[in-house]
C-alpha positions in Angstrom: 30.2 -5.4 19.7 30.3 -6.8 16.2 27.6 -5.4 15.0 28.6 -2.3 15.9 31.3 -2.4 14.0 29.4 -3.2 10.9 27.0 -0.2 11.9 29.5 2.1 12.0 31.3 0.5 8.6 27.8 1.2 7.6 27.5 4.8 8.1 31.0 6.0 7.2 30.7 4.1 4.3 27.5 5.5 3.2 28.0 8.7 2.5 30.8 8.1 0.1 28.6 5.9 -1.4 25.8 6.8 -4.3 22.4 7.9 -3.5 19.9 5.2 -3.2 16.1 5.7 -4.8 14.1 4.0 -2.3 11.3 2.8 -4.9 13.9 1.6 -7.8 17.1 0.9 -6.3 18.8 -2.0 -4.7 21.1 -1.9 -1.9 24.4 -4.3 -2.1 26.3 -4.7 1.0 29.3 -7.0 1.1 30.2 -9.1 4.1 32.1 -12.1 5.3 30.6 -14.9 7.5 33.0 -14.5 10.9 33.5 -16.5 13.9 31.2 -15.0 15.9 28.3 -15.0 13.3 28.7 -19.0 13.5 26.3 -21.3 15.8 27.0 -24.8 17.0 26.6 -25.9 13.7 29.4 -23.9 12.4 27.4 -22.5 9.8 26.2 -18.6 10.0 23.5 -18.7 12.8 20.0 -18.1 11.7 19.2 -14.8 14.3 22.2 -13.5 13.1 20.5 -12.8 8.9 17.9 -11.1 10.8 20.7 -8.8 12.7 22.2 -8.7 9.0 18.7 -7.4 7.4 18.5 -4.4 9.6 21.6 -3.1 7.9 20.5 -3.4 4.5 17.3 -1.3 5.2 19.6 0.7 7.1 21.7 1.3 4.0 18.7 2.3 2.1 17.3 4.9 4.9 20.8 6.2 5.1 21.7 6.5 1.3 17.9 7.8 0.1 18.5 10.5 2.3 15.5 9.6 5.2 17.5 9.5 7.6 17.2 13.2 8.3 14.0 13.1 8.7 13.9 10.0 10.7 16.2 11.3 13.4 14.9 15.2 13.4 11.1 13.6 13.6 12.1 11.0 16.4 10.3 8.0 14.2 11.1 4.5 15.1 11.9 1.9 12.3 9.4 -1.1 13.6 9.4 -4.7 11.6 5.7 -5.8 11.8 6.1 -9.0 9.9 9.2 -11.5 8.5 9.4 -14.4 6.4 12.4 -16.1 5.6 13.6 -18.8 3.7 16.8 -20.9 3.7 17.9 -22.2 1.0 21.9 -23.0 1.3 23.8 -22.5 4.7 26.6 -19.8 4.7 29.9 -21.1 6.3 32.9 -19.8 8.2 35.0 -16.9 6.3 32.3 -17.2 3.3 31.7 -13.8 1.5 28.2 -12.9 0.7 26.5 -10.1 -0.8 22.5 -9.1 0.9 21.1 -7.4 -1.1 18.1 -5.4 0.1 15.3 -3.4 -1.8 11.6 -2.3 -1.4 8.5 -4.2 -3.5 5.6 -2.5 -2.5 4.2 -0.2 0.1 1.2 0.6 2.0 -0.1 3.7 3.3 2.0 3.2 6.4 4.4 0.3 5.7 6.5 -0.8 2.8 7.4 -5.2 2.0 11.3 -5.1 1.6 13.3 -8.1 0.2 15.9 -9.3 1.7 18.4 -12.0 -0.6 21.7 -13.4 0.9 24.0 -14.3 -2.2 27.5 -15.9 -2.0 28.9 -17.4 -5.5 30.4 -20.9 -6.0 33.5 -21.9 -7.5 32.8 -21.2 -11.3 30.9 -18.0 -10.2 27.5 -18.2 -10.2 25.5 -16.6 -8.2 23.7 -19.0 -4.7 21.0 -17.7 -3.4 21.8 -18.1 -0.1 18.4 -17.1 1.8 15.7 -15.0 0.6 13.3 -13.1 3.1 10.2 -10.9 3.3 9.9 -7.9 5.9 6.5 -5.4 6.3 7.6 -2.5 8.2 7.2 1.5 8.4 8.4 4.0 11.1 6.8 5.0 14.0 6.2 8.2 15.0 5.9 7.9 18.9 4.9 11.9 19.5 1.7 11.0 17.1 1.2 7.7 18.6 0.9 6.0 15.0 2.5 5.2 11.8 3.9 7.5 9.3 1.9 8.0 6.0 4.9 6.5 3.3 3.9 9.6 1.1 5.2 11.8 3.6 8.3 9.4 4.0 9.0 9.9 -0.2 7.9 13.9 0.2 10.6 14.3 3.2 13.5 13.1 0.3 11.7 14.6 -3.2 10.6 11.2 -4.2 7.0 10.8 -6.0 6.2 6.9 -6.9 3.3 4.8 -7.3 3.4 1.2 -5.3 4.0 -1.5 -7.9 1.4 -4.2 -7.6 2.6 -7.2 -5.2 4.0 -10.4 -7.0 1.9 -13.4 -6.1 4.6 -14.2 -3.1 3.9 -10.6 -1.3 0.2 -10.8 -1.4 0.5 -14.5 0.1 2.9 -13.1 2.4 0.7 -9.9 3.6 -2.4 -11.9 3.5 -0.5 -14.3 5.9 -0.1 -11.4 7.9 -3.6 -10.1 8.1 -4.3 -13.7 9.3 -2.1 -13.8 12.0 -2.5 -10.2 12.8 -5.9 -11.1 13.6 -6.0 -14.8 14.9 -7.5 -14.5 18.7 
């Protein structure tokens, strides 16, 4: 039920919020670790960044304007691939920030970043947990993946895919591996 909440936080909130470019912009959301985001270590439970993740690309389908076509088209967001990396637990009542934005893209899948930030007592900025996701939409009447030019054509948005930071390509090539271990 919590999560729905935030969902539907998410969506209102949205559209009084400014556009997103998909290919340059980075989405902030704000939250607050609660009690039910804790696990038995009383620190923020690790599934629950992953939950936390799907709202930040969420944000950025929402506020780029995709969603229209995402829910007229019947696509399916799909996650393909995720690496994540804690670096300093988040705690009970803790505000962080995620902050979510896309690297690079594919011809059917983008690499999103995914960085949990909370602040200390002077105010600098933790980096909390940083996280790399590979996904695309699915297009389940086509039986395949959606061609990301036709994503940016569906919202007016022409852009070239920057070239992958050392991390990405290790992260993708990591991918291929697994993607085709026997």
């Amino acid at each position: 039920m919590n999560l729905w909440l935030r969902v539907l936080h998410l969506i209102i909130a949205s559209f009084f919020r400014p556009k997103l470019d998909p290919a340059h912009d980075v989405s902030r959301l704000t939250f607050r670790v609660w009690p039910h985001d804790l696990d038995t270590s009383l620190h923020m439970n690790n599934g629950r960044y992953w939950t936390l993740m799907d709202l930040g690309r969420t944000d950025i389908m929402i506020r780029s304007g995709l969603w229209r076509s995402v829910i007229s088209q019947g696509w399916v967001p799909v996650v393909s691939a995720g690496k994540i990396r804690f670096r300093r637990e988040l705690r009970l009542f803790q505000p962080f920030v995620l902050e979510t934005r896309i690297l690079t893209w594919g011809d059917t899948w983008v690499v999103m970043e995914h960085r949990l930030v909370s602040r200390s007592r002077n105010g600098s900025p933790i980096l909390n947990a940083i996280a790399l996701v590979r996904a695309g939409l699915y297009d389940r009447k086509a039986k395949g993946f959606v061609a990301i030019s036709r994503l940016f054509e569906a919202i007016g948005l022409e852009a070239v895919p920057p070239e992958p930071s050392p991390e990405v390509a290790a992260f993708l090539a990591a991918e291929d591996a697994l993607k085709n271990a026997p």
